[in-house]
C-alpha positions in Angstrom: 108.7 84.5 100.3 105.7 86.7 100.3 104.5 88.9 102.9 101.1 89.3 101.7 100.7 93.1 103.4 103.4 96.3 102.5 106.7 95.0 102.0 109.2 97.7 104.1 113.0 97.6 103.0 115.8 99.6 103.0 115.7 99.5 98.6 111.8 100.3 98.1 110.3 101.5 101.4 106.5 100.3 100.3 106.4 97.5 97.5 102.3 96.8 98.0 101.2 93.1 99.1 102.5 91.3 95.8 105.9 91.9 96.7 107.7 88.6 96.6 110.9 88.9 98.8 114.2 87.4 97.6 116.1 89.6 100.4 114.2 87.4 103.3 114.9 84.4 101.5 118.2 84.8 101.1 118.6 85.3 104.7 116.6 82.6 105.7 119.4 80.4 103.9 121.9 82.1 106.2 119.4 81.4 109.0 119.5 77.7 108.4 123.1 77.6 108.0 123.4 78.9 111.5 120.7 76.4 112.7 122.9 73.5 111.5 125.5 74.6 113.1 123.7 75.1 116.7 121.9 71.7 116.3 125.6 70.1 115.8 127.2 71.7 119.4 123.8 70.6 120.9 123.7 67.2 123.3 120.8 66.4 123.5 118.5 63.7 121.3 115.2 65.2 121.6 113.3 68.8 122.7 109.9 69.4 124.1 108.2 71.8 121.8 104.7 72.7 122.1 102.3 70.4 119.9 101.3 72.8 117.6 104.6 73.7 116.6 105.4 70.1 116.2 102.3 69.4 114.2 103.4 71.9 111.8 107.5 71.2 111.8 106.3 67.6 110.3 103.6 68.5 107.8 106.0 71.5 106.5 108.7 68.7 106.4 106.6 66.5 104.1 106.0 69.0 102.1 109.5 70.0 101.0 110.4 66.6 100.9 107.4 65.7 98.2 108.4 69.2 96.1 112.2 67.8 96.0 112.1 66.3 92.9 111.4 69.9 91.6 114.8 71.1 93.1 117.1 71.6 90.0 114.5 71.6 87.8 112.4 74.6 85.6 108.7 74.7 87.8 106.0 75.8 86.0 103.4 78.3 87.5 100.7 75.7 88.2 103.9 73.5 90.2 104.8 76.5 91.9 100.8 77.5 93.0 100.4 73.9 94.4 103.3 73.9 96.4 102.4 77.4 97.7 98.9 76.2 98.5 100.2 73.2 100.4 102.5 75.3 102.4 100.1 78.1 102.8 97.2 76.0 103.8 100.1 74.6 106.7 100.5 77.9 108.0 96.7 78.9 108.0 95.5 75.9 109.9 98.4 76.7 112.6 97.5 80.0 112.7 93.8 79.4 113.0 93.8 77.0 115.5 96.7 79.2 117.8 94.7 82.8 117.4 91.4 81.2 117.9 91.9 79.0 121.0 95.9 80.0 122.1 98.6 77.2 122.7 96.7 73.7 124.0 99.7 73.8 126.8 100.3 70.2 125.1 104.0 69.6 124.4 106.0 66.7 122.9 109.0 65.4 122.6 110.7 66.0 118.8 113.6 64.5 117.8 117.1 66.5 116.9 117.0 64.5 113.8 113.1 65.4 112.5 114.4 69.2 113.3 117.7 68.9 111.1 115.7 66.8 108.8 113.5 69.9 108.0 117.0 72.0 108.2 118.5 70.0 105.6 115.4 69.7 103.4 114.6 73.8 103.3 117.7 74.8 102.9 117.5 72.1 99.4 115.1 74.5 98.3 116.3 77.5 99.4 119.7 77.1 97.7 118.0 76.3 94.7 115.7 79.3 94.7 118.6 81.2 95.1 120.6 79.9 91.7 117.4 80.3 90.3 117.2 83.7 90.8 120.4 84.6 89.1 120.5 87.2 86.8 122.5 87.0 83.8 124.6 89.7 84.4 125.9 87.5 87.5 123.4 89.9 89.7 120.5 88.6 91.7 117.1 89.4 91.7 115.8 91.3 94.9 112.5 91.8 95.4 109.9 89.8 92.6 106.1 90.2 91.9 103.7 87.5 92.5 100.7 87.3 90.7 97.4 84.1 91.3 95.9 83.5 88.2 93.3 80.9 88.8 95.2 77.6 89.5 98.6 79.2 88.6 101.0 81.4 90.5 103.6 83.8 88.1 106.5 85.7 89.2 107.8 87.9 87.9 111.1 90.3 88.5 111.9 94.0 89.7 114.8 95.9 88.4 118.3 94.9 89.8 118.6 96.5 93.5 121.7 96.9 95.6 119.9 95.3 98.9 119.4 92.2 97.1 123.1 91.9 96.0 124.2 92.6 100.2 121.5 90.1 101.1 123.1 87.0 98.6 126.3 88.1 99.5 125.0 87.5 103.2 124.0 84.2 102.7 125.9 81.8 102.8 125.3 80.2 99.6 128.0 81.4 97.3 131.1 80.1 96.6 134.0 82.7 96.6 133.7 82.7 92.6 130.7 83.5 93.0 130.7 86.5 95.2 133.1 87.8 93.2 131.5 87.6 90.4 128.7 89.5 92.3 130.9 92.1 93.0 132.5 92.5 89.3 128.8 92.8 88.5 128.2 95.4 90.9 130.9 97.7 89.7 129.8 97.3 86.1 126.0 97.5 86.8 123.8 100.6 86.4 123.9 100.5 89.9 127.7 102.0 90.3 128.1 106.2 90.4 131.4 106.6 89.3 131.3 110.2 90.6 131.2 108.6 94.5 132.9 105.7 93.4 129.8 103.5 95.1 126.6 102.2 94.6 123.1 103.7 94.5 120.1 101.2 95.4 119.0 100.7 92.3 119.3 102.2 88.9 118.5 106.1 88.1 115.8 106.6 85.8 113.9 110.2 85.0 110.3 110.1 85.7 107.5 110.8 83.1 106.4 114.9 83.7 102.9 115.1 84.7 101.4 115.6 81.6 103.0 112.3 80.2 101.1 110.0 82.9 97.8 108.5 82.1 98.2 108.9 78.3 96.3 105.7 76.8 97.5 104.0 73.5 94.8 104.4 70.7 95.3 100.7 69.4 95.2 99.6 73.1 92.1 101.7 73.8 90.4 100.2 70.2 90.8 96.2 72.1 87.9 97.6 74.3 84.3 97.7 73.4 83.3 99.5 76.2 85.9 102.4 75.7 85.1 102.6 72.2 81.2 103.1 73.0 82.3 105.9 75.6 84.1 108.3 73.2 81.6 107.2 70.4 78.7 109.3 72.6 80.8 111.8 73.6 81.1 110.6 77.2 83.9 111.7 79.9 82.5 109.1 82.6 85.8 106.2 82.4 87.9 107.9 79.7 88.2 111.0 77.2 90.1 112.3 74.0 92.1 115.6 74.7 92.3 118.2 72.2 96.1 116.7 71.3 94.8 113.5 70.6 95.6 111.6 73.9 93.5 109.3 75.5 93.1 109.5 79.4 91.5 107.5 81.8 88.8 109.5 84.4 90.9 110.4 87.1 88.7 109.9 90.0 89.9 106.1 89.7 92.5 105.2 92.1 93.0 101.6 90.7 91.2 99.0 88.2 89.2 97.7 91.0 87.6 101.3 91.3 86.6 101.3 87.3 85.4 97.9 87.2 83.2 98.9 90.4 81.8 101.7 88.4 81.5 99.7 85.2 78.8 96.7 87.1 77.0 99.9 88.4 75.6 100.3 85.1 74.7 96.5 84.4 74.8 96.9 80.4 78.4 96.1 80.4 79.2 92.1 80.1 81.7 90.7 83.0 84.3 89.5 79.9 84.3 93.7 78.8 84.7 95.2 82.0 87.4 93.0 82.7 89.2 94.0 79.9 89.2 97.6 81.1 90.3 97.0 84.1 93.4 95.1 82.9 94.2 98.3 80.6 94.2 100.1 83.7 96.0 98.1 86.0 98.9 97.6 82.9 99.1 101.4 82.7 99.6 102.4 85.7 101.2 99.1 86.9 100.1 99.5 90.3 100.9 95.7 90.8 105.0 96.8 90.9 104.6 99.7 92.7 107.6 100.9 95.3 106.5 104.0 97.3 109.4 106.3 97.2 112.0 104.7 95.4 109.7 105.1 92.2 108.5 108.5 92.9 111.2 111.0 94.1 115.0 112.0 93.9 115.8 112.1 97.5 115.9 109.8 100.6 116.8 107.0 99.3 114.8 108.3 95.8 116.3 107.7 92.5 120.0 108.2 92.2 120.4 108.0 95.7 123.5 106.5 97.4 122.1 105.0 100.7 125.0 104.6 102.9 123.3 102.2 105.4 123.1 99.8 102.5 127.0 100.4 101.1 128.2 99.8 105.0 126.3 96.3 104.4 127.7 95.7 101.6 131.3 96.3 102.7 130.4 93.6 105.8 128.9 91.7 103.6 131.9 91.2 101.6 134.4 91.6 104.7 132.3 87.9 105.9 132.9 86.9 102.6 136.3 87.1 102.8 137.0 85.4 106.1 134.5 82.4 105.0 136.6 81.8 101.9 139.6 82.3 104.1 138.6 79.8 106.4 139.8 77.0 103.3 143.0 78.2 103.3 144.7 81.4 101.6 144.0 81.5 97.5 143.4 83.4 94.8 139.7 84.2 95.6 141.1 85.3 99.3 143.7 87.8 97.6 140.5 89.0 95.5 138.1 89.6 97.8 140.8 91.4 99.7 141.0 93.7 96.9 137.1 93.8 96.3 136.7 94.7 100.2 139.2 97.8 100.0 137.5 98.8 96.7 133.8 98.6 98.0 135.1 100.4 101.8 137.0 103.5 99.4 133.8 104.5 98.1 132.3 105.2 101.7 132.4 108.9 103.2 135.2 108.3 105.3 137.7 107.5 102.9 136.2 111.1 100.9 137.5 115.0 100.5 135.5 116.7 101.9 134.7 118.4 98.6 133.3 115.0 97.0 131.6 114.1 100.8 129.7 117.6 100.8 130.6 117.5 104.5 133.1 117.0 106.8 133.5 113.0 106.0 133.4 111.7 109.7 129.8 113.3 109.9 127.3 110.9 109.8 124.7 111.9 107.2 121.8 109.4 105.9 122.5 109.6 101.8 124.0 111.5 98.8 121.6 112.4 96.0 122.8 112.6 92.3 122.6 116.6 92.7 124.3 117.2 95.6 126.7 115.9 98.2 125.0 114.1 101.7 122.1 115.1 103.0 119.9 114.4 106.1 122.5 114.7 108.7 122.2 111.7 112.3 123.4 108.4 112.4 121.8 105.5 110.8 122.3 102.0 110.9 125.2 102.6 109.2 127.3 103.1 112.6 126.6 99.1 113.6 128.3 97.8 110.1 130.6 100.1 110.6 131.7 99.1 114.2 131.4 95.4 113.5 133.7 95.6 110.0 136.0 98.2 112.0 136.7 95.4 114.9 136.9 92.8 112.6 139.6 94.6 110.2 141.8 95.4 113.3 141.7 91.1 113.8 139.9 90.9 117.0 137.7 87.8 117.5 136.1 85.8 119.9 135.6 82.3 119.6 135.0 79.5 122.4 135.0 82.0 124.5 138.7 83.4 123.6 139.8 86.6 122.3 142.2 86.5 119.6 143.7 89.6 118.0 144.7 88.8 114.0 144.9 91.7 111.9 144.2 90.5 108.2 142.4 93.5 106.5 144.1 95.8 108.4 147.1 98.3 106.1 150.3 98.8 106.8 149.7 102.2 105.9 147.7 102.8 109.3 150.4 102.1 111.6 151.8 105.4 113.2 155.3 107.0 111.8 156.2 108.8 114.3 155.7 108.7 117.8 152.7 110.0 119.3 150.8 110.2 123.0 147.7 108.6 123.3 145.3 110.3 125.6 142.5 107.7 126.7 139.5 109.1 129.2 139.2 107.4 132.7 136.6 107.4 135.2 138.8 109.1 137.7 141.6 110.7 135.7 142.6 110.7 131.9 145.6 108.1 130.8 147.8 108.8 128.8 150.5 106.5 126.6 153.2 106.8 124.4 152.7 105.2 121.0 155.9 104.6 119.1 156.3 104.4 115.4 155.4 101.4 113.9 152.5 100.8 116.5 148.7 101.9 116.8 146.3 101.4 119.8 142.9 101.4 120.2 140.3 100.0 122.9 138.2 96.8 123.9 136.3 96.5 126.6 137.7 99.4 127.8 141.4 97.9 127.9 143.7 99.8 125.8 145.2 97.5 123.2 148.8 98.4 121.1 149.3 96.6 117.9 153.3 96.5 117.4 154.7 95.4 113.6 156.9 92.6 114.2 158.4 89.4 112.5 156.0 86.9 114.5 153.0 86.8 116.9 153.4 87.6 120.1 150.5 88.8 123.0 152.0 90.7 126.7 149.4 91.5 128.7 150.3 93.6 131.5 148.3 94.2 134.8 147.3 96.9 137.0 149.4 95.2 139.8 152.4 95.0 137.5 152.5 91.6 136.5 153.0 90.3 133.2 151.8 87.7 131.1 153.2 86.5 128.0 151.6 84.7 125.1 154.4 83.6 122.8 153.8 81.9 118.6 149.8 82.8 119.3 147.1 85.3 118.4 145.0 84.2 121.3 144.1 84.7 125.1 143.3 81.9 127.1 140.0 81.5 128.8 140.7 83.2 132.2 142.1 86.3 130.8 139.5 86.6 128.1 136.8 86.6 131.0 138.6 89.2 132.5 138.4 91.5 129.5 134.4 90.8 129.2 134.0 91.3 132.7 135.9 94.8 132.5 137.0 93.8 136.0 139.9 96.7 136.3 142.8 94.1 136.7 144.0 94.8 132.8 145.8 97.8 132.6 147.3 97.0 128.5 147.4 94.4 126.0 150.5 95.0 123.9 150.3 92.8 120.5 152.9 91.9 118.1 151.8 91.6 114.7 153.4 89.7 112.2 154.0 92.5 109.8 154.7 89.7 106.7 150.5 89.4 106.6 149.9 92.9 106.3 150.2 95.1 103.2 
C-alpha cells in the first residue's frame, strides 16, 4: 500500500511519499474479514451500486485473480511493477473519469457473489503479503520503501516498529502461535525498555553530532568525474575538502534533485555523470527513508520514546487476540496469551509507583522519554483502548443485541476484602450501596452492576419498582432487558452478577 504523498502514523509522524505502508495493509485484511462476515448476515442477492464503482469492483477483481498464481510464490520487481501498474492505471481511470465529470447518476445491479468474489480474492493476497513480510525474528515489517526503477518496482524495509507489530496483531491473520510468537519477539526485540517494563516504537539509536553529517567517503567521491574535476580546480561550487580531510557536499542543496539541477546549468557535464552525483547524494543523506521526528529528536514520540497510545493498542490488540483464539475452545495458546495480556497491561502507567511513572500513575500524560519519567501531560487516544480493554476484561459483551457479563481477564485479586460503600452520582441525589467482601461494582449505561464470586453463573436484576428478575445457569440478558439498559430508560435500578469464581485467577 502506498500513499504516494506524507505518510502520518503514530511510529514516524512524516515518512515522505515512498513510504510503503504495511500498517494499512494489515488492517485492510481485518477490513475484509469483517466484510465477509457482513456479506454472510446479508439477504439479499444483488445491490445497486453506482456504475463507476462497479466498473472498477470487476476490473480490480480480474486483476487479483490474473496475479494469483503469484500468491505463495517469490515476485520479482518487474512482477510486482506490472501488477502495480495494472491496479494503479484501475484507480486512475476511476478517478479521472469521477473528478472530471462527477458520478454519471448510472447505477447497476452487482451481485453479492462478484462482491465476496473480490472479498475472497484480496484477502488471497493480502494474507500472503502479510507472511511475506515476516521478519526473521518472528517480528513484521511496518512501514517499507518503494522505489520505480524503469520497468521495475523494489521494496525495500524500515527498521522493526512497534505500530506495525499492534497492526498484525490486529488483523486477523495470525494464528494464536503466531501471535505469540509476535509477542515473545516483542519482549526480546530492541524495542522492549526493561526499565518501564514496555515497549518504545522503535529501536533507540544516538544520532551523528553535527559535524559528523555530510562527511563524503573519499573512494566514493573518486567513482565521480565530475567531483574529482571540482576539487582538482580548487572549486567550492557542489563539494569541498576541509582542512581535516573530509569531504562535504555544498550545503545549499536540499536534495539530489537540487545538484543535478545545478549540474545541467553548466551543460559541460554528460547526463550519465551528473547522475552519478546525484545518487551519491541521495545515498548519503538517504532522504528516500526519511521519518520526520522519529529520526531526528529524543522526545514526542523521538527516539527512546515509550508512546503510550501505541502500548494501550497493543494490550487490545492482544486482549482480541485472546478471545479470537478462545473462541475454539480453551488451550494452551488461550492460557498463554492470558499470560502475555497481563505481562504487556503491567508495563502501562497504571500498574506503576509513582516513582518509575514520574507522576501520579492515573494522570494521563502522552509519553516517557529514556531520560525522564512521562511527559506532555492530556489525554490521548490512549483513553479509547483503555475503556474498550477495561469493559472487555470485566466480561461485558453485546452480541445479537444481548448483553452478557463473563469475566475472563478479570483477577481474583480485584474483588473487594472487606466491605465497603459505594457512592455512585445521580441526577437528583447521590446513591449509595454497600459492597460486601468478595464483590466489586461498577457502571453500564448508567446501571450499577455488582459482580459477586460464586460457584456458578447466575444474573438478578432488580427494578426501581421492586421487582426481580432472575437469570439462572447463564451469563446473558434477554432481548427486552438488554434494550432497557441501552435505552437508559430509568426502570433498572441494579444488576447483581454471580461469577463463577473457578474461571477466575
Amino acid at each position: 500500500m502506498n500513499t504516494q504523498r506524507p505518510e502520518w502514523n503514530d511510529a514516524n509522524n512524516a515518512l515522505v511519499g515512498y513510504g510503503l505502508s504495511m500498517v494499512t495493509l494489515y488492517y485492510l485484511h481485518r477490513f475484509q474479514v469483517f466484510m465477509i462476515s457482513l456479506l454472510e448476515d446479508m439477504d439479499l442477492d444483488s445491490y445497486e451500486v453506482s456504475i463507476e464503482v462497479a466498473q472498477m469492483l470487476h476490473d480490480l477483481t480480474t486483476i487479483f485473480k490474473q496475479h494469483q498464481s503469484l500468491v505463495g510464490q517469490t515476485i520479482s520487481d518487474e512482477q510486482r511493477f506490472d501488477m502495480v501498474k495494472a491496479l494503479g492505471e484501475v484507480g486512475e481511470t476511476y478517478r479521472n473519469k469521477v473528478y472530471s465529470h462527477g458520478f454519471s447518476g448510472k447505477k447497476v445491479s452487482v451481485s453479492k457473489a462478484a462482491i465476496e468474489a473480490f472479498t475472497h480474492i484480496t484477502l488471497l493476497h493480502l494474507k500472503d503479503s502479510i507472511h511475506k513480510n515476516k521478519r526473521e525474528d518472528n517480528l513484521y515489517h511496518s512501514y517499507n520503501l518503494i522505489k520505480f526503477n524503469g520497468s521495475r518496482c523494489e521494496v525495500s524495509h524500515l527498521y522493526e516498529m512497534l505500530e506495525g507489530q499492534v497492526s498484525v496483531l490486529s488483523s486477523k491473520a495470525l494464528s494464536g502461535q503466531e501471535s505469540l510468537d509476535v509477542l515473545h519477539a516483542l519482549k526480546d526485540s530492541a524495542i522492549y525498555r526493561e526499565d518501564q517494563d514496555s515497549y518504545m516504537l522503535y529501536p533507540n539509536r544516538a544520532l551523528p553530532r553535527f559535524l559528523d553529517k555530510n562527511i563524503v567517503p573519499e573512494d566514493v567521491v573518486m567513482t565521480s568525474s565530475i567531483l574529482k574535476e571540482e576539487l582538482a580546480k580548487g572549486g567550492t561550487k557542489y563539494i569541498l575538502k576541509d582542512v581535516n580531510g573530509h569531504y562535504h557536499f555544498n550545503g545549499s542543496f536540499r536534495n539530489g534533485n537540487d545538484i543535478a539541477k545545478a549540474l545541467r546549468a553548466s551543460t559541460t557535464y554528460k547526463e550519465e555523470d551528473i547522475q552519478v552525483v546525484k545518487d551519491i547524494f541521495s545515498h548519503l543523506f538517504n532522504h528516500h527513508a526519511f521519518t520526520g521526528r522519529s529520526g531526528t529528536f529524543y522526545k514526542y514520540e523521538g527516539l527512546g520514546s515509550i508512546y503510550w497510545h501505541m502500548v494501550s493498542k497493543l494490550v487490545l490488540a492482544t486482549q482480541e487476540t485472546y478471545y479470537d483464539v478462545l473462541a475454539h475452545g480453551p488451550s494452551e495458546s488461550t492460557r498463554a496469551l492470558h499470560e502475555a495480556y497481563k505481562a504487556t497491561q503491567a508495563g502501562l502507567g497504571l500498574e506503576k509507583s509513582p516513582a518509575v511513572y514520574g507522576a501520579f500513575p492515573t494522570d494521563a500524560y502522552s509519553h516517557t522519554p529514556s531520560f525522564s519519567g512521562v511527559q506532555q501531560p492530556g489525554l490521548t487516544g490512549q483513553v479509547k483502548e483503555d475503556f474498550i480493554s477495561r469493559l472487555s476484561e470485566l466480561g461485558v459483551k453485546v452480541h445479537g443485541g444481548l448483553v452478557s457479563f463473563n469475566p475472563l481477564l478479570l483477577e481474583r485479586s480485584e474483588f473487594l476484602q472487606a466491605k465497603t460503600t459505594w457512592k455512585l452520582p445521580h441526577a437528583k441525589q447521590e446513591v449509595t450501596l454497600e459492597l460486601e467482601p468478595d464483590s466489586l461494582g461498577f457502571t453500564f449505561c448508567t446501571v450499577p452492576i455488582i459482580y459477586f464470586l460464586a460457584e456458578q453463573p447466575h444474573i438478578t436484576v432488580v427494578y426501581h419498582d421492586q421487582t426481580i428478575a432472575e437469570y439462572p445457569l447463564t451469563h446473558t440478558l434477554d432481548e427486552a432487558t438488554s434494550q432497557s439498559l441501552f435505552k437508559r430508560d430509568g426502570r433498572i435500578e441494579k444488576i447483581l452478577v454471580s461469577v463463577d469464581k473457578h474461571n477466575l485467577r
